[in-house]
N, C-alpha and C positions, 0 to 999 in steps of 0.2 A: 199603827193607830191612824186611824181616816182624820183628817181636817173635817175640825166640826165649824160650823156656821158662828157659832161664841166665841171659840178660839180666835179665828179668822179677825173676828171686831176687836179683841182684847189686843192683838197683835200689830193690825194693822190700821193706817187711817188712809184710806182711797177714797180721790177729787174724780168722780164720773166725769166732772169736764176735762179737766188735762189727761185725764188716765193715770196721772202720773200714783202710787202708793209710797207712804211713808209709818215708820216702823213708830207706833207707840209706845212702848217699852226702851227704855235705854238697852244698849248692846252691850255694852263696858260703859266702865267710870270716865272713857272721853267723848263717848257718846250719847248726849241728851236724846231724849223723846222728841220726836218729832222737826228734828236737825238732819234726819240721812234720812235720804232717799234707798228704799228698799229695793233689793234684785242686782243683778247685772244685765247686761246685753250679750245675747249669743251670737255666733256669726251670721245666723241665719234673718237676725237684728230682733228676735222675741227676747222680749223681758224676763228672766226667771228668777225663782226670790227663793230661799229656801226658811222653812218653816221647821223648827222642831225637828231638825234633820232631814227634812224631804223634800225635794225641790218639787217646784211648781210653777207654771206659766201665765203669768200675769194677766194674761185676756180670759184665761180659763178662772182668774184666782177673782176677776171683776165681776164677771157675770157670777158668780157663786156670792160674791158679795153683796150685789147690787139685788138680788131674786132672792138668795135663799137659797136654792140649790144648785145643784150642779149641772151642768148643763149634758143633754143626754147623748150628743155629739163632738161636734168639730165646732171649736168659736171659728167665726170669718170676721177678718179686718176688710169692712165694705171698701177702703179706699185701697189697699192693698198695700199700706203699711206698717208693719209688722212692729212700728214702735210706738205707734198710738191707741194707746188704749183706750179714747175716751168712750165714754161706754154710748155714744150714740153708734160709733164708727164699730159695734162686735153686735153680730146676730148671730144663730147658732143655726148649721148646716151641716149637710151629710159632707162625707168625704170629696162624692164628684162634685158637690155643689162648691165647696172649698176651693177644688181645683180647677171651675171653672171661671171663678174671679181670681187669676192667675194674670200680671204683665206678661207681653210680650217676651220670650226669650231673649237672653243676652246675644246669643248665637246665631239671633233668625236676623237673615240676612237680605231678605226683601224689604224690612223697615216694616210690616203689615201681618198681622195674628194671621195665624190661617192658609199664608200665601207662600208657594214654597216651589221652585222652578225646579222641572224634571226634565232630566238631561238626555233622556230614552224617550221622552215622547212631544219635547221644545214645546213644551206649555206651560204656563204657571198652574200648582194644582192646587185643591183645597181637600182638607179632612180634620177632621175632630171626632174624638173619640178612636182612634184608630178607622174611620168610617170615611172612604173617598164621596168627597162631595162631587167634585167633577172638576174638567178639565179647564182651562179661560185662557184668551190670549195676550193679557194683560193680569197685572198683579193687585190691580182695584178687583178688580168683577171677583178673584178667587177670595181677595180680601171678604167684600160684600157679601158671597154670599156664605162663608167661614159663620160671617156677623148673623147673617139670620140663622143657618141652624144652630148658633149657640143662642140666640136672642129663643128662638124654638124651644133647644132642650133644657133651657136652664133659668129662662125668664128673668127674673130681676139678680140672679149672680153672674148673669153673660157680660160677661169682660172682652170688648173686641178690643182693645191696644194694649 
């Protein structure tokens, strides 16, 4: 059975400004209406709540609440915090656009999106999208110009840090 848009209201009460949702319905007899905060946090730190037996993710569960429907993509957390839902902070995006308001890897070790030192050729390089941008002898310039062909391909979802 699909989560209908009545259900969704009858079940839940979500604040667009905190993000936060809370369960209208009592869950058990120690549980009042509107005293528990709905969902858990995954590891990934998205919200998931389950409904009627079927889980669901809270930034997908906001914008279905807040519109009316579903959303026809990917929700993006603009700031790239994956526990705010406040529904300014969710637009809806294709998958690359998603991935390309991504932080910096935990792993990248130049401190700079984009900037990544290659040991065969003593340069710093840049690429996005699997696409060499080109070679720089410093790790601003590979950073920079990372920043413009995502500022290019991705316009207001280009995430350079």
């Amino acid at each position: 059975m699909t989560l209908t848009h009545e259900r969704l209201l009858e079940r839940l009460h979500y604040n667009p400004i905190t993000g936060i949702f809370m369960w209208r319905e009592p869950l058990n007899n120690r549980i009042k209406a509107g005293n528990k905060l709905a969902g858990t946090i995954k590891p990934s730190g998205h919200w998931r709540i389950t409904i009627d037996g079927k889980f669901y993710y809270a930034h997908r569960l906001a914008w279905f609440y807040m519109t009316g429907r579903w959303p026809d993509g990917e929700i993006d957390h603009i700031n790239s915090n994956p526990t705010d839902n406040s529904f300014v902070n969710l637009r809806e995006a294709t998958r690359s656009q998603n991935s390309a308001n991504t932080r910096r890897r935990s792993d990248n070790t130049s401190g700079l999106k984009g900037a990544s030192w290659s040991k065969s050729r003593r340069k710093w390089i840049s690429h996005i999208k699997n696409q060499h941008i080109g070679s720089f002898t410093n790790k601003e310039d590979a950073h920079a110009a990372y920043s413009a062909a995502a500022e290019e391909m991705f316009g207001e979802f280009a995430r350079s840090s």
